[in-house]
C-alpha positions as CSV (number, residue, x, y, z in Angstrom):
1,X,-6.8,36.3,31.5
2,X,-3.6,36.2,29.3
3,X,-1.8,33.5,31.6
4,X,-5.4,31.8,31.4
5,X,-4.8,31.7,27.5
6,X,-0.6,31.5,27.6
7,X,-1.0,28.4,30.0
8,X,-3.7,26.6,27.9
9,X,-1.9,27.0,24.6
10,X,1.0,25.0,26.8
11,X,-1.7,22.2,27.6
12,X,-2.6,21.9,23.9
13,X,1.1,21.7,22.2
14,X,2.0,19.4,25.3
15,X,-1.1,16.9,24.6
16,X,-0.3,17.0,20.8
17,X,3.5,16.5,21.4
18,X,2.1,13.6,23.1
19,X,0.3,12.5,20.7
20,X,1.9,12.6,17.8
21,X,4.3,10.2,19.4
22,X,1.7,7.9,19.8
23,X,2.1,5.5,15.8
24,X,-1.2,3.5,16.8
25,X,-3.3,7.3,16.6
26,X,-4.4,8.0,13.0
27,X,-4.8,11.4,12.2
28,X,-7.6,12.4,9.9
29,X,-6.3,15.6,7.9
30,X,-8.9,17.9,6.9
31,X,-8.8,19.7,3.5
32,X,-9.8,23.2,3.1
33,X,-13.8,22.3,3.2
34,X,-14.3,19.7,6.3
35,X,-15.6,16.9,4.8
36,X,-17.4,14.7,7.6
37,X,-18.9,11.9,5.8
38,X,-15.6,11.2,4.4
39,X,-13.8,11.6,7.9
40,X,-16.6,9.1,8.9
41,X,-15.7,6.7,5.9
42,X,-12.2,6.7,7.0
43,X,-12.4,6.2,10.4
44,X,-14.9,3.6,10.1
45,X,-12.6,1.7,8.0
46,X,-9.7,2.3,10.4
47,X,-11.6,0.6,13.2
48,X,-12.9,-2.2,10.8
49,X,-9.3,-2.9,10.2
50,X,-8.3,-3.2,13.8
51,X,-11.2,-5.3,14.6
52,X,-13.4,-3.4,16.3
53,X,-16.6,-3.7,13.9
């Protein structure tokens, strides 16, 4: 079970390393409280920007 959980943590920081490469990915940062209409707002205006509404 721990090289289960070791090996996944791997996955994860490999898949953000990835990411975080990637500049057309826009991150939404969460503040303390999650605040989903907001995360909503943003990324609704993210994709309105690119075209895609």
């Amino acid at each position: 079970m721990a090289e289960v959980k070791l090996r996944s943590r791997q996955y994860a920081k490999r898949q953000l390393t990835w990411l975080r490469r990637n500049p057309d990915i826009h991150w939404i940062w969460w503040e303390k409280d999650r605040d989903f209409a907001r995360a909503l707002q943003v990324s609704t205006e993210i994709l309105a920007a690119a075209g895609v509404f």
